[in-house]
N, C-alpha and C positions, 0 to 999 in steps of 0.2 A: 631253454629246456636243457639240462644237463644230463650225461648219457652214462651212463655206469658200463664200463668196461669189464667181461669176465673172459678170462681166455681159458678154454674149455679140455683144453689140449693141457695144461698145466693142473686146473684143476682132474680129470683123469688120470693121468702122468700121478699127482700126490692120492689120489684114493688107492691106487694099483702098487703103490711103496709101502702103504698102512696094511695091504693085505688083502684087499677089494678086488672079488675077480674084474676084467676088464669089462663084462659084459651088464655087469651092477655098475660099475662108477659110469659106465653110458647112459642106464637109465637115472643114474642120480641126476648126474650133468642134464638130462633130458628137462627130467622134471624140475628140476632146480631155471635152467633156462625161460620153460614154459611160466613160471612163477615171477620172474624177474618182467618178461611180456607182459601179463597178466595188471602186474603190480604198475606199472610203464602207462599199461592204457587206461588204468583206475585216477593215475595222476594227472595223466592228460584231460582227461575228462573233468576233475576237479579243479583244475586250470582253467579252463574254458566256459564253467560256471561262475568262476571267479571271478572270468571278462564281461559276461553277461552281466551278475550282479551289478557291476561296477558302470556298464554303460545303462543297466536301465537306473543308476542312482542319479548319472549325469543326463537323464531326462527328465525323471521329474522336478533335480537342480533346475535345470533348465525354464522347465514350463513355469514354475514357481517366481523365479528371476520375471518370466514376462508377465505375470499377475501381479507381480508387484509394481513393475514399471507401469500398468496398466493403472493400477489405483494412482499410484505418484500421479500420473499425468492427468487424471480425475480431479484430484487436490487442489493440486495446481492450477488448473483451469477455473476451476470454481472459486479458487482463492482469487485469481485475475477480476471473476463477473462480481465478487462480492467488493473488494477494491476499488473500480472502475464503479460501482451503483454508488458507494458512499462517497468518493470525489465527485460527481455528480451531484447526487444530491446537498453538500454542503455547497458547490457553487452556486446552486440554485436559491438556497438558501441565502447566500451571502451577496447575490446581485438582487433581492428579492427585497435588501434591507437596503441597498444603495438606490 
């Protein structure tokens, strides 16, 4: 998070050279300050949406990675019982004829 530097003293100090009583470039500085706050907690908060967004993408990444490894393992097993019945059955087949 990067932090914006305003030094308020300097900004007063130049409105008070343009002409600006002191008691106006106070509340400029004020509200100007207030705004910079303002703007400060609006990013932060869109920051922090940003982090949500992103861990709830790396959950459903997530859950979907273990659906799939689910089916894989499905496949695979059932490819094993289908392998395993047809080697079977052609030995039986082939001691059947001897």
């Amino acid at each position: 998070m990067t932090t914006l530097a305003f030094d308020t003293y300097a900004f007063i100090r130049k409105l008070k050279d343009s002409g600006i009583t002191e008691e106006q470039a106070r509340a400029q500085v004020e509200a100007l300050s207030t705004a910079f706050e303002q703007f400060h907690a609006e990013l932060h908060l869109s920051e922090s949406a940003t982090e949500q967004d992103v861990r709830e993408s790396e959950l459903k990444l997530e859950l979907k990675i273990a659906e799939t490894k689910a089916e894989l393992v499905r496949w695979i097993v059932g490819a094993g019982f289908l392998q395993t019945a047809l080697i079977a059955a052609l030995l039986i087949k082939l001691s059947a004829g001897i």
